[in-house]
C-alpha atoms as one frame of an Amber mdcrd trajectory, in Angstrom:
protein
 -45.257 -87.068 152.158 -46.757 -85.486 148.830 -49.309 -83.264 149.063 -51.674
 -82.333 146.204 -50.617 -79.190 144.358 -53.748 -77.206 145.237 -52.951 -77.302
 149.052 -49.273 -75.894 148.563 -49.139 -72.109 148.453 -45.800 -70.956 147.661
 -44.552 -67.427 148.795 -43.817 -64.765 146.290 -40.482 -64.048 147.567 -39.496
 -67.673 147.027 -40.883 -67.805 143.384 -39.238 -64.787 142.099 -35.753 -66.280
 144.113 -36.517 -69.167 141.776 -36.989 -67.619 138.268 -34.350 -64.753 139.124
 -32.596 -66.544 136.458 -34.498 -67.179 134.306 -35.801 -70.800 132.838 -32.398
 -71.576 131.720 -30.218 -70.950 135.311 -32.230 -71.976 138.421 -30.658 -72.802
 141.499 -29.103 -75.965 142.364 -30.209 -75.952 145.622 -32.583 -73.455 148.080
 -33.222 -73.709 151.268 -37.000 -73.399 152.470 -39.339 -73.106 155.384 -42.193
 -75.291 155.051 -45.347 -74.924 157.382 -48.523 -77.811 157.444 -51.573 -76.208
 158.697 -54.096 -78.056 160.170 -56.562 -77.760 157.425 -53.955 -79.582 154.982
 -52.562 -75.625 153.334 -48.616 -76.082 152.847 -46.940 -72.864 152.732 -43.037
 -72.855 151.668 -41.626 -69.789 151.903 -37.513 -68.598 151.968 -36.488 -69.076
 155.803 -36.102 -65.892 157.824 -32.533 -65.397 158.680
């Protein structure tokens, strides 16, 4: 289900995972953890491993 941008909160770890190469590189493919609070917040974060 989409949710609207304003309710998804994305971890810092995760964005600078993402833009570690730059705009012209990104990953293919990452694996996240995604958690649905009750009050609608979506936070997606890199899973703990």
């Amino acid at each position: 289900a989409d949710a609207p941008k304003k309710d998804v909160w994305i971890d810092y770890r995760l964005n600078e995972f993402l833009w570690s190469r730059g705009i012209e590189n990104p990953p293919s493919k990452v694996r996240v953890k995604a958690i649905r609070f009750e009050d609608g917040l979506i936070e997606v974060s890199l899973p703990d491993e």
